[in-house]
C-alpha positions in Angstrom: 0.0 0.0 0.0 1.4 3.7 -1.1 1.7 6.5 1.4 -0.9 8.0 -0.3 -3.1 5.0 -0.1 -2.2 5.0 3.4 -3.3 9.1 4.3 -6.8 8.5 2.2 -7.6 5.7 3.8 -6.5 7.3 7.0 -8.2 10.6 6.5 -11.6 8.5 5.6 -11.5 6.6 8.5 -10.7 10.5 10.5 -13.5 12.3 8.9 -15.6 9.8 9.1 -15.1 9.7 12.7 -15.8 13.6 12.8 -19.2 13.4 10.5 -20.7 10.7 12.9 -19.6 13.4 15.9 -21.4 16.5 13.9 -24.2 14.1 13.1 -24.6 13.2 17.5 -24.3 16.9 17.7 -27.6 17.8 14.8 -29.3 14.4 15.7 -29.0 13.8 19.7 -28.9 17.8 20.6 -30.2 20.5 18.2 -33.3 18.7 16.6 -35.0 17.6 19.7 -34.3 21.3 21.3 -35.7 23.1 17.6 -38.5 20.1 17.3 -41.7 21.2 19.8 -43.5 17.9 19.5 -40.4 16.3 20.6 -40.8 14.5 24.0 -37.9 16.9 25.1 -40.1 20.0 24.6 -42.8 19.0 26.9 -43.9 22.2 28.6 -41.7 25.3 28.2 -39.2 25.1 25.6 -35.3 23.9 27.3 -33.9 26.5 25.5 -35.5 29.8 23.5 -35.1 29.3 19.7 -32.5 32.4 19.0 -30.2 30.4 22.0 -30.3 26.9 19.7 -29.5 29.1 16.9 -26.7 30.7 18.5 -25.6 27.1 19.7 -26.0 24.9 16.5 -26.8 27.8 13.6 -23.0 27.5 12.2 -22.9 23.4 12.5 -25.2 22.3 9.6 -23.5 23.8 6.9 -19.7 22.1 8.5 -22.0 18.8 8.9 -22.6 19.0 4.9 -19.3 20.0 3.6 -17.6 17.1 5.7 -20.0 14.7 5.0 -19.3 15.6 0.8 -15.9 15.1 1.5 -16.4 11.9 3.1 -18.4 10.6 0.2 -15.5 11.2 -2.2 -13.0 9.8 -0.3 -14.6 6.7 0.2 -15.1 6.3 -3.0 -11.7 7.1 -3.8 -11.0 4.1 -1.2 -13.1 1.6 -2.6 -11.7 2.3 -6.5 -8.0 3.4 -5.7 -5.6 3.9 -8.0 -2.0 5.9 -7.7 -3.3 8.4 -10.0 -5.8 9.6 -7.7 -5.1 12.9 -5.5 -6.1 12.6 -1.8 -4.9 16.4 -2.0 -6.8 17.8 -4.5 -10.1 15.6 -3.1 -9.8 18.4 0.2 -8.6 21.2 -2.0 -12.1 20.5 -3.6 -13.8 21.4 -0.6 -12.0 24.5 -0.2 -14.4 27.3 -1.0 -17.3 25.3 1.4 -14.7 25.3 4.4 -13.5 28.9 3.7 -17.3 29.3 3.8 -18.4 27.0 6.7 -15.8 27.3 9.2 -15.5 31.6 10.2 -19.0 31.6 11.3 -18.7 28.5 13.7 -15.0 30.0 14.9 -15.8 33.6 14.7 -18.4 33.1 17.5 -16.9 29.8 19.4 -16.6 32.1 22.9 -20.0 33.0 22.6 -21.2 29.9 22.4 -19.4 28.3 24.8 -20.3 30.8 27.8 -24.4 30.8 26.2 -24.1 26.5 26.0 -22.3 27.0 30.4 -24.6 29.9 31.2 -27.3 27.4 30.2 -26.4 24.4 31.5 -26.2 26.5 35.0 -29.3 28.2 35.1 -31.9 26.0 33.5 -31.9 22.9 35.5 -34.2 20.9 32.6 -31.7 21.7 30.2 -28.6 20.4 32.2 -30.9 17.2 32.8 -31.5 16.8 28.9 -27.5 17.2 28.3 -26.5 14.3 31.2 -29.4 12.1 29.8 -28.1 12.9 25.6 -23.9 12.5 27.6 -25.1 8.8 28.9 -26.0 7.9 25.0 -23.3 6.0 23.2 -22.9 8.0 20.5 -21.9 10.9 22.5 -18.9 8.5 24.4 -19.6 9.8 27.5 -18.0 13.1 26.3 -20.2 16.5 27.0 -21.9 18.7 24.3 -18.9 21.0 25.6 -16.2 18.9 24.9 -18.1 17.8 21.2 -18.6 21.6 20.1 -15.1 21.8 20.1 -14.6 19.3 17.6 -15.0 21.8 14.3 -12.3 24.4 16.3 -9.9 21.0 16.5 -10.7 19.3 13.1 -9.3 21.1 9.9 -5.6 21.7 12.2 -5.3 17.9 12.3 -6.4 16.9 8.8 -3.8 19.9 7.9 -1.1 18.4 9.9 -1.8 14.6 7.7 -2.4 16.1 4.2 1.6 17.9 4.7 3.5 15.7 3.1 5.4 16.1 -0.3 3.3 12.8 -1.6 -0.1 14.4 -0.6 -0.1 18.2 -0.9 2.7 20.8 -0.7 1.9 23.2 2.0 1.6 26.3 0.0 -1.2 24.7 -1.1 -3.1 23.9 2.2 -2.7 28.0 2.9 -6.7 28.4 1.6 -8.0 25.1 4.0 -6.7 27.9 6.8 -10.2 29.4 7.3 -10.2 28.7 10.9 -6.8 31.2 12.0 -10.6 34.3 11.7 -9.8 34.7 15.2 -9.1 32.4 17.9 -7.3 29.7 16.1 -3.7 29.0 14.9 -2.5 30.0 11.5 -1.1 27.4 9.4 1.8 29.9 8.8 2.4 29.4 12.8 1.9 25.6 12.6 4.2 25.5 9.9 6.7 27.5 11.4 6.6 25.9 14.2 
């Protein structure tokens, strides 16, 4: 098996990983709290609509652009050949993560002090999030600790695509939509 072989199959298995998290995220969190016939809305809402939206707003459109890029590279995987480009499959996606990934970043702080503030004061809703954190999907892991997934997620597959064999890093600069504020820059990771 080539190196290449070896980083797409490796970056499938990765963000495929990551699109089942986003998906616990949507499916186990944000729908039940939008949805008012769900058995989670019983009597007043946990949360008020513009606080879900502040919470989840920027995660759908992350959710679809990892979830394209998954679908190509497993069927990259599944009809290999050495002619293929496991770099040029991500630099595909570019424009929807240059898109995606600012809003989710941009407002990260806020919504981790809305998702704590919360989870504090509105005892139903910090009894929906231990109930949803017992699920297996979740891995025992908080709604905290899986929001900060996207901030985590386009560093690491970064730090596998580098590689003379996959894709120089002058041409990973554009995948860096995520230094908007309170990331690191690729130039610092590079650098580094």
């Amino acid at each position: 098996m080539s190196k290449r072989q070896q980083v797409c199959m490796e970056l499938l298995q990765t963000e495929t990983n990551y699109v089942a998290i986003l998906n616990t995220i949507l499916t186990l969190f944000k729908n039940p709290l939008e949805d008012p016939s769900s058995v989670v809305m019983r009597g007043e809402p946990l949360l008020d609509s513009a606080e879900v939206r502040l919470i989840f707003g920027h995660l759908p459109p992350i959710y679809d652009v990892h979830r394209s890029l998954q679908m190509r590279l497993q069927a990259m995987v599944l009809s290999w050949s050495e002619d293929m480009s496991v770099g040029e499959a991500v630099l595909a996606h570019r424009e929807a993560f240059a898109k995606a990934y600012p809003p989710f970043v941009n407002n990260f702080e806020r919504v981790r002090e809305t998702l704590a503030q919360c989870d504090r004061q509105r005892p139903r809703f910090h009894a929906f999030l231990k109930r949803c954190q017992t699920k297996p999907e979740c891995g025992r892991q908080t709604l905290a600790e899986l929001m900060i997934r996207p901030i985590q997620r386009l560093g690491s597959m970064i730090l596998l695509l580098k590689g003379p064999c996959v894709i120089p890093p002058f041409r990973l600069l554009p995948l860096d939509v995520t230094h908007a504020q309170n990331s690191h820059s690729f130039e610092n990771m590079t650098h580094n």
